[in-house]
N, C-alpha and C positions, 0 to 999 in steps of 0.2 A: 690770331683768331681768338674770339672769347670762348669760356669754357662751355659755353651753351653748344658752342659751332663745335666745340671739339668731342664733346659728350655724344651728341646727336651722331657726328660722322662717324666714333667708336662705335657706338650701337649699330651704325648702318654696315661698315665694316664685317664688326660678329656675325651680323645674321648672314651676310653672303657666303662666307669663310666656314660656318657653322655645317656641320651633318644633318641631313633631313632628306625627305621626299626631293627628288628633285626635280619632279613635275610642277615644284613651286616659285622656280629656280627665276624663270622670265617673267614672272610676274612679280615677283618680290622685286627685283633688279629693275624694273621700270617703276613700281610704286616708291622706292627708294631715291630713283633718279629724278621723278617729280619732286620728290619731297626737298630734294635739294637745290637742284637750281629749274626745276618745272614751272608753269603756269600756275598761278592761288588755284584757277577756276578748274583748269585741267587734273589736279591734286585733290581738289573736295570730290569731282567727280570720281574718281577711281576708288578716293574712302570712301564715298557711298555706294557703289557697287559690294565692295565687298566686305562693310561690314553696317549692318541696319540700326547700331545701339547711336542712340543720339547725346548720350554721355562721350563717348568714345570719338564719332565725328565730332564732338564741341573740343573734347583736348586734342585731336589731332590737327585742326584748324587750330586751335590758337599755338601751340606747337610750327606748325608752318607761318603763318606770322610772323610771329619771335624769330625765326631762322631769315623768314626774307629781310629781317629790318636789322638781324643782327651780322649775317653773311655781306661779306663783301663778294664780286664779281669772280676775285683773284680763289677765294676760301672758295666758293661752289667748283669753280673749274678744279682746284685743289683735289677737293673731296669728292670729285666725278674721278679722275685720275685714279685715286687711289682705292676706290671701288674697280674700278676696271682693271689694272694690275692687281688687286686680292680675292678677284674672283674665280671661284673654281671653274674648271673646263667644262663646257656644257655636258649633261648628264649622259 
């Protein structure tokens, strides 16, 4: 896996793993799971719901790019895996 793949899925990791509200728990963990091996078109929609800064949806589209061209088939199942074994028990 490149360290792009591996960076990205660390970070996706933390945040599940991490302490917070946990009314944000299903929604973080499907925005996450698009972002990894989701739809481009099903992924910009969910970044545009929930967040309106057009800086922010511009790096997070090209961020999802870079991951579909850099991910292989093997790395997203990977990285779905090990999200769903490091996530905390629903709230």
């Amino acid at each position: 896996m490149k360290w792009t793949g591996v960076l990205l899925l660390l970070w996706a990791v933390l945040l599940l793993i991490s302490e917070g509200n946990c009314d944000v728990c299903p929604k973080l963990k499907e925005t996450i799971a698009l972002f990894v091996a989701g739809d481009y078109e099903d992924y910009m929609a969910k970044v545009r719901e929930n967040n309106s800064n057009p800086f922010i949806q511009d790096s997070l589209q090209k961020l999802k790019i870079c991951m579909d061209r850099t991910l292989t088939q093997e790395d997203m199942q990977n990285a779905l895996n090990i999200m769903v074994g490091q996530a905390r028990p629903p709230c």
